[in-house]
MARLUM-295966 format. One record per residue (C-alpha): y, z, x. Coordinates in steps of 0.001 Angstrom, whole numbers, plus 500000, padded with zeros to 6 digits. Each point is the difference from the previous one (the first is absolute). Layout:
BEGIN
py,pz,px
Y,Z,X
...
This chain:
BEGIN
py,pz,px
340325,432882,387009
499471,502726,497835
497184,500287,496972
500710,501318,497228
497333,502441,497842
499501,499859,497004
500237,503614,497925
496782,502139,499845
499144,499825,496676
500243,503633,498237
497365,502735,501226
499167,498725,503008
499945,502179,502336
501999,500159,503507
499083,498778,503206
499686,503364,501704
497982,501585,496951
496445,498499,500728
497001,502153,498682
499552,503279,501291
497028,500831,502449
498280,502844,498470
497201,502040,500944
498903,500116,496250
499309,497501,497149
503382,498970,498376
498729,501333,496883
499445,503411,501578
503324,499342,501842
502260,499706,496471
498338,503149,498850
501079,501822,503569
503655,498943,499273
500207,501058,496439
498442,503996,500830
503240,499842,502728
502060,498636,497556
499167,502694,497248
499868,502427,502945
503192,498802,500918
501965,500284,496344
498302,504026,499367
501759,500528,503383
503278,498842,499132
500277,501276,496864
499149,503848,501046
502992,499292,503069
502422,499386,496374
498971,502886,498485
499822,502524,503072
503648,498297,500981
500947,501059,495659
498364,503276,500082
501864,501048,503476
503244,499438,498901
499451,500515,496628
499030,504120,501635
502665,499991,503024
502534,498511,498210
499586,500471,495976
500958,497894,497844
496681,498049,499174
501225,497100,497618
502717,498905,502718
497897,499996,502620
497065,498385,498594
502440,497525,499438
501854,499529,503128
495921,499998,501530
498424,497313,498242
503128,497687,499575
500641,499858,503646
496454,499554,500808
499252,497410,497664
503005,498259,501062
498766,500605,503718
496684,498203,498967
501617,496900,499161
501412,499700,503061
497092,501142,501767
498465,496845,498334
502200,497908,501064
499929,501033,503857
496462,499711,499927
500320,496265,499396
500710,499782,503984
496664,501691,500957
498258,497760,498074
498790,498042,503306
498888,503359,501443
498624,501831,496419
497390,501654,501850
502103,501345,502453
503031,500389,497741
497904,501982,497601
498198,502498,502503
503976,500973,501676
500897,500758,496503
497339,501759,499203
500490,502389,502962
503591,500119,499262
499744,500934,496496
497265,502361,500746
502055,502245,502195
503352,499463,498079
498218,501010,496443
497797,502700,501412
502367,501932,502054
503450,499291,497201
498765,503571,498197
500388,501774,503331
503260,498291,500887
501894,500979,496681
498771,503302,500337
500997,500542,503569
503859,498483,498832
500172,501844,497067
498878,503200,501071
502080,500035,503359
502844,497788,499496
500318,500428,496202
502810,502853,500247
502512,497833,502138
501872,498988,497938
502940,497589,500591
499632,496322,501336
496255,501328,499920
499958,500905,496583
497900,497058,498392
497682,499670,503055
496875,500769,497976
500730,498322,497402
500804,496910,502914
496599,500538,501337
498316,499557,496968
502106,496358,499251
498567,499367,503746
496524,500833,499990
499852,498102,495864
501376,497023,501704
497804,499903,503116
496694,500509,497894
501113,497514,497711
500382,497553,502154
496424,500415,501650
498509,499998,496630
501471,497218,498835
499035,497830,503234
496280,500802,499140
499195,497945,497121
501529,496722,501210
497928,500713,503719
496965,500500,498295
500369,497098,497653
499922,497735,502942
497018,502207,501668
497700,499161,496990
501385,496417,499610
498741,499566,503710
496551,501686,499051
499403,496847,497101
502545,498373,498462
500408,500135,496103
502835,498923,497911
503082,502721,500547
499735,501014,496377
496529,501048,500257
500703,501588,503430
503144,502263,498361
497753,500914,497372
497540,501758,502239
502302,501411,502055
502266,501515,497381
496588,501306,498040
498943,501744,503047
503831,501536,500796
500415,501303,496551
496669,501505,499495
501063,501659,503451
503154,501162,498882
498527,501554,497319
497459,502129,502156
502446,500992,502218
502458,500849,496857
497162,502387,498808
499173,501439,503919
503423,501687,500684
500694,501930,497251
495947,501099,498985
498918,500232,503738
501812,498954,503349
502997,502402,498504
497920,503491,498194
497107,499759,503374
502195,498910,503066
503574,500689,498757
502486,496871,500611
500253,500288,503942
496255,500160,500632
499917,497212,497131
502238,497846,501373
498709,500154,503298
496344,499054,498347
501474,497438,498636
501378,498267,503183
496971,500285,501444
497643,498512,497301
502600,496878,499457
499674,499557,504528
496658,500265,499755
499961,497064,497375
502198,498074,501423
498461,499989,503569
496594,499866,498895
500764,496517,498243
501933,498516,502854
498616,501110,503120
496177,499912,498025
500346,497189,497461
502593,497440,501955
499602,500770,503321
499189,496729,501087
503516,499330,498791
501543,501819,502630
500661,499529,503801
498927,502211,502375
503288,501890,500559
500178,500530,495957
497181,501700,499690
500453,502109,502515
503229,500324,499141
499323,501266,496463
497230,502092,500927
502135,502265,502508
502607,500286,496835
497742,500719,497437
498241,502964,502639
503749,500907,500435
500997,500448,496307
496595,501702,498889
500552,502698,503050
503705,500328,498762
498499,500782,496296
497384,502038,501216
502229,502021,501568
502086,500514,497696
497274,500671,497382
499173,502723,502652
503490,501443,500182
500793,499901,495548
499153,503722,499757
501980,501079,502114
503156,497567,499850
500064,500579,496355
499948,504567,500529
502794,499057,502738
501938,497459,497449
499532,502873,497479
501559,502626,502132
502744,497583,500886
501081,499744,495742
499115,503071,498833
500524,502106,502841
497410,502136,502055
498747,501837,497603
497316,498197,497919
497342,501669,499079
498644,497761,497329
499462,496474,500407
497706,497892,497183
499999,496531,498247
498568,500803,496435
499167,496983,497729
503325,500076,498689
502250,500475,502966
500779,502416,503113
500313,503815,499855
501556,501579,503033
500665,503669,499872
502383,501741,502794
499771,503624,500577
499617,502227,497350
498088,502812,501688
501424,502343,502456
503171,500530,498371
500871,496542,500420
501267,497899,496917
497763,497738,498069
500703,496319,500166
498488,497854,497590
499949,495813,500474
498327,497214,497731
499902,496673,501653
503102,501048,502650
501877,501585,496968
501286,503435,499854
498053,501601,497001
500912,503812,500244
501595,502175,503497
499138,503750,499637
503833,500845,500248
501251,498813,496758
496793,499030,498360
499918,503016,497402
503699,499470,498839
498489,496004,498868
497128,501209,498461
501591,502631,498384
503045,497878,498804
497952,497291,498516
497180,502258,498195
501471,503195,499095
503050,498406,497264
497000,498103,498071
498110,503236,499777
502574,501878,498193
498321,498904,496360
496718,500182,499017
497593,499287,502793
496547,501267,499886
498534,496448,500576
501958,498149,502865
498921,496412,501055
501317,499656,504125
499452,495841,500666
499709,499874,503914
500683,502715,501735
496414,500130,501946
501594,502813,502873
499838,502649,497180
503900,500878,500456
501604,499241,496501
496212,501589,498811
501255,503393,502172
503322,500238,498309
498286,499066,496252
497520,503031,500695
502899,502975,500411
501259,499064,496751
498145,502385,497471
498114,498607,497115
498445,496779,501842
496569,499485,498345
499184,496709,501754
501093,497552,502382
498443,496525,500044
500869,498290,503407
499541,496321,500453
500245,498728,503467
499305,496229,501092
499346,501473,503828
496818,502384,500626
500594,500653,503493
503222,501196,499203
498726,502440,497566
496730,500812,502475
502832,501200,502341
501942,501965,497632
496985,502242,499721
498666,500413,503033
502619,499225,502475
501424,503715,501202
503561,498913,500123
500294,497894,497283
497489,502585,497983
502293,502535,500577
503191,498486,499030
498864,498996,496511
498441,504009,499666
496400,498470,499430
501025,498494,496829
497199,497338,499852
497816,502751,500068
501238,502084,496427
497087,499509,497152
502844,498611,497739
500546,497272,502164
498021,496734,499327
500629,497299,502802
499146,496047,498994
500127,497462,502807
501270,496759,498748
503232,497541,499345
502390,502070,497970
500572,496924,497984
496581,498963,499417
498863,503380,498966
503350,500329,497464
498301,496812,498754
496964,501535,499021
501555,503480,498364
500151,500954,496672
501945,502056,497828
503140,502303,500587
498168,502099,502046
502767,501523,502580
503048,502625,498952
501603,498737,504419
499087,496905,501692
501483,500141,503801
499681,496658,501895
499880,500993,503615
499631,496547,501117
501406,497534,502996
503904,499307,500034
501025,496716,497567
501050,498398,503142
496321,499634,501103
498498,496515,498697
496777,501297,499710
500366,502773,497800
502281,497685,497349
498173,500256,497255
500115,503834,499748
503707,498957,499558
499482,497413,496909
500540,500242,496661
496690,499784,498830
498876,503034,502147
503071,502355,498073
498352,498335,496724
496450,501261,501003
501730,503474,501261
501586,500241,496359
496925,499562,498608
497741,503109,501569
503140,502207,499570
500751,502256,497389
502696,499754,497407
501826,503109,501707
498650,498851,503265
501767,499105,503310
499949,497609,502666
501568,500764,503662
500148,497268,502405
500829,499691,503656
502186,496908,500162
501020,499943,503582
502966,500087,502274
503199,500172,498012
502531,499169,503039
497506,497836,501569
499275,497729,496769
502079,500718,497412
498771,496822,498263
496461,500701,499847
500332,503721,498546
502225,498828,497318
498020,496613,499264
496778,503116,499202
502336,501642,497609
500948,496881,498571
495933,499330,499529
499198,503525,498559
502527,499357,497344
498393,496423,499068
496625,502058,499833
501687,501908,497117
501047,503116,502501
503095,501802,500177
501181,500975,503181
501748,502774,502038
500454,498667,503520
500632,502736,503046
500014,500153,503417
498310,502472,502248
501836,500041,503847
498046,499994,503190
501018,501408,502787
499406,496821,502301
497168,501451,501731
497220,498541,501255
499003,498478,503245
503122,500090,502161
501584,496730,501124
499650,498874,503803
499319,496428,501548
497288,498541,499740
499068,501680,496687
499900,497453,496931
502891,501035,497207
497517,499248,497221
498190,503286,501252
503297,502292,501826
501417,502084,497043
499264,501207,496235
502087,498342,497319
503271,501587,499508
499319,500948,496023
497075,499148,497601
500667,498258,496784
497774,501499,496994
500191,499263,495961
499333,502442,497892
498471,497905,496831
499145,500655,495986
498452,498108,497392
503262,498665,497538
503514,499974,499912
501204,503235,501424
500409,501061,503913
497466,502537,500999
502365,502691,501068
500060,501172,503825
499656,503718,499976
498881,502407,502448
497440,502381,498604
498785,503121,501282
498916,499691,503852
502205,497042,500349
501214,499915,503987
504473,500109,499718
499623,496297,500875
498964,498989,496223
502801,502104,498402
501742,498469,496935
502655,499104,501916
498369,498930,503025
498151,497622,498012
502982,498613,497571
502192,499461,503025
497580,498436,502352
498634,497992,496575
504314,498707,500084
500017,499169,503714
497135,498178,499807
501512,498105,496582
502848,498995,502209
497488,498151,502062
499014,497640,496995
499504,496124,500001
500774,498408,497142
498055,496924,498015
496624,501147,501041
496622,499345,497948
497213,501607,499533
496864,498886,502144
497621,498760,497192
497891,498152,502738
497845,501577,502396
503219,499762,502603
502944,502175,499131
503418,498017,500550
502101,501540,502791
């Protein structure tokens, strides 16, 4: 005959979860698991960002793949949650394997996107997206093992003293936000400016094993067999000598994944507060190579015909006070400085490393002709918009915005409207603005989407196109695309205060490339190129 049972009533708890055996008082114990638990969140929240700032620097496009990171891993911690439901008979177990797992997955992901990127990144066909793969991977994964935590730990403390489960969700949520908040402020003020993100990362994996095993194999021992705690001592010795080792090898895996993008002849390799400066040659005869955050910024064979297109048209007016916004490696400064009757040039620059090098690096010294170092020169180091902010007056006969492509997120706002508006206003009546508005062929959209902004500012515009000669690192497998080659032209806007077109004309000293006719037919071509029904970008995001 069978008996029936009546239904435990709600809260009770299981047969298998009986009160843990501790080595501490309970009280003591439910403070042990809250420190893991806050432990636990700073952890996984520095594995999001690290996995967002890697791509966001191997593969660009920030706002996409900030997206594409945190969807798929919250998505991945739902599901995580609802695996862990199964290890709820085994939490102290369950919870120590994933710890270990995520420990060695989170903590060596920096090193693994490198290492694809940097060797496998130039492939190309069916291997084309295999970063960008990698990174959907490695979200998912850590997703998962964060999102098995919480519901593991909830039954941990529930077995340590029993309390209702809203009380209990309270705590634990308390301790895993205040976490998430430490770790939100450790990456980016000190895991990422002291260690760099490999050495970070790494860090990190180790402090969130060290958690983990110190609460299981210390704390709830007694809750494991014989063979599980030796079990997850041997893999928790394991994964801390894998991230040692690799903590070990970062300096040099990162110079050989250098070599591997920008070829073997780095000579400068720093991570400012603002991003990454690498420098190739430059000395010896060799050309200069300029790149910010994996992006090239200036290549010694066609850097002068750039420079020269974008600053030498606005100085054909009045000039003796010229405002250059960016431009922190001194080259627009150089070509501003051969024009006679420059008084003073006010530079503002968001990044003081970059400027640091500009004076006292010998290559990248000696391409911009010492121009940081000319008594009219007066260098400011901070946000381009912030400091516009803060200006007074029409102040400025040029203003030359040497700043990152439109296509980069980050820079955006140097893009908007309101940054033209606060241009306008330090610029003289008869003054001029020049701006470097990217790739023509390569993004058509965004370079007319700026001139459609400058004219919402109240600028007129006379759009032209200065041609590259493709140069740049040369193309070969294994070598990323985003850092291979030069642009193929540069898309500049010559700007004035009003109604009427600044017109594009040479000047004495002009190079042939910025005759009259150069500069009306390549201003035609590049009108050819035009999409139609844009807006201006009155937000802090230009539309393109």
């Amino acid at each position: 005959m069978i008996e029936t049972q009546a239904p435990a009533s709600p809260g009770t708890p299981p047969a298998w979860a009986g009160p843990a055996r501790l080595p501490v008082r309970p009280g003591t114990g439910r403070f042990l698991v809250l420190v893991c638990v806050f432990v636990c969140a700073a952890c996984g929240l520095v594995y999001e960002l690290e996995l967002v700032a890697f791509a966001s620097y191997l593969t660009g496009d920030p706002v996409t793949q900030t997206s594409v990171v945190l969807s798929v891993m919250v998505f991945a911690m739902g599901v995580g949650s609802l695996v862990a439901k199964r290890l709820r008979r085994h939490a102290a177990a369950g919870f120590g394997a994933v710890e270990s797992v995520l420990a060695l997955v989170g903590g060596c992901s920096g090193m693994a996107l490198y290492a694809v990127f940097a060797w496998t990144g130039g492939w190309g066909g069916m291997w084309a997206g295999g970063p960008r793969c990698l990174l959907v991977v490695f979200s998912l994964a850590i997703g998962l093992l964060i999102g098995a935590e919480i519901p593991l730990l909830m039954e941990l403390i529930q077995r340590i003293r029993r309390q209702d489960a809203g009380g209990a969700v309270a705590d634990l949520f308390a301790a895993d936000y205040v976490g998430a908040l430490v770790g939100g402020l450790a990456f980016p003020f000190l895991l990422l400016p002291f260690l760099g993100q490999l050495t970070g990362a790494l860090l990190t994996g180790t402090v969130n094993l060290a958690a983990g095993g110190a609460l299981v194999l210390g704390l709830f021992r007694r809750d494991l067999t014989r063979r599980a705690r030796w079990t997850l001592l041997v893999t928790t010795l394991l994964v801390l000598g894998v991230l040692a080792s690799a903590a070990a090898l970062a300096g040099d895996f990162e110079r050989a994944a250098r070599r591997a993008v920008y070829g073997g002849d780095v000579r400068v390799a720093v991570r400012t507060g603002v991003q990454e400066i690498v420098l190739t040659g430059g000395t010896r005869g060799r050309p200069l190579g300029l790149y910010l955050d994996g992006r090239l910024r200036a290549d010694g064979r066609d850097e002068p015909r750039r420079h020269q297109a974008l600053v030498r048209p606005a100085l054909t007016g009045p000039h003796a006070r010229v405002l250059v916004l960016g431009g922190g490696d001194g080259l627009a400064v150089r070509e501003v400085l051969r024009r006679p009757g420059v008084r003073r040039v006010d530079v503002v620059e968001s990044d003081p490393g970059l400027v640091d090098l500009a004076r006292h690096d010998p290559g990248l010294s000696a391409a911009n002709g010492h121009a940081l170092a000319d008594p009219r020169v007066h260098v400011t180091a901070a946000d381009a918009l912030t400091w516009l902010r803060g200006a007074r007056g029409p102040a400025y006969d040029v203003v030359i915005t040497d700043l990152p492509d439109p296509g980069i997120s980050a820079g955006a706002g140097l893009y908007s409207e309101e940054f033209y508006g606060l241009v306008r206003r330090v610029l003289a009546a008869h003054g001029r603005l020049a701006v470097r508005a990217g790739p023509v062929t390569a993004r058509p959209r965004a370079f007319w989407t700026v001139a459609t902004t400058l004219r919402a500012a109240g600028f007129a515009t006379s759009p032209y196109r200065a041609p590259g000669d493709g140069s740049g690192l040369p193309p070969r497998p294994g070598r990323p695309v985003a850092v291979s080659a030069a642009p193929p032209d540069w898309g500049l806007i010559l700007a004035a205060p009003g109604r009427t077109p600044p017109a594009l004309r040479p000047g004495p000293g002009h190079p042939p490339a910025l005759t009259r006719a150069a500069l009306a037919s390549a201003a035609g071509a590049v009108a050819r190129t035009r999409v139609g029904g844009l807006r201006p970008s009155t937000l802090a995001h230009p539309r393109y």
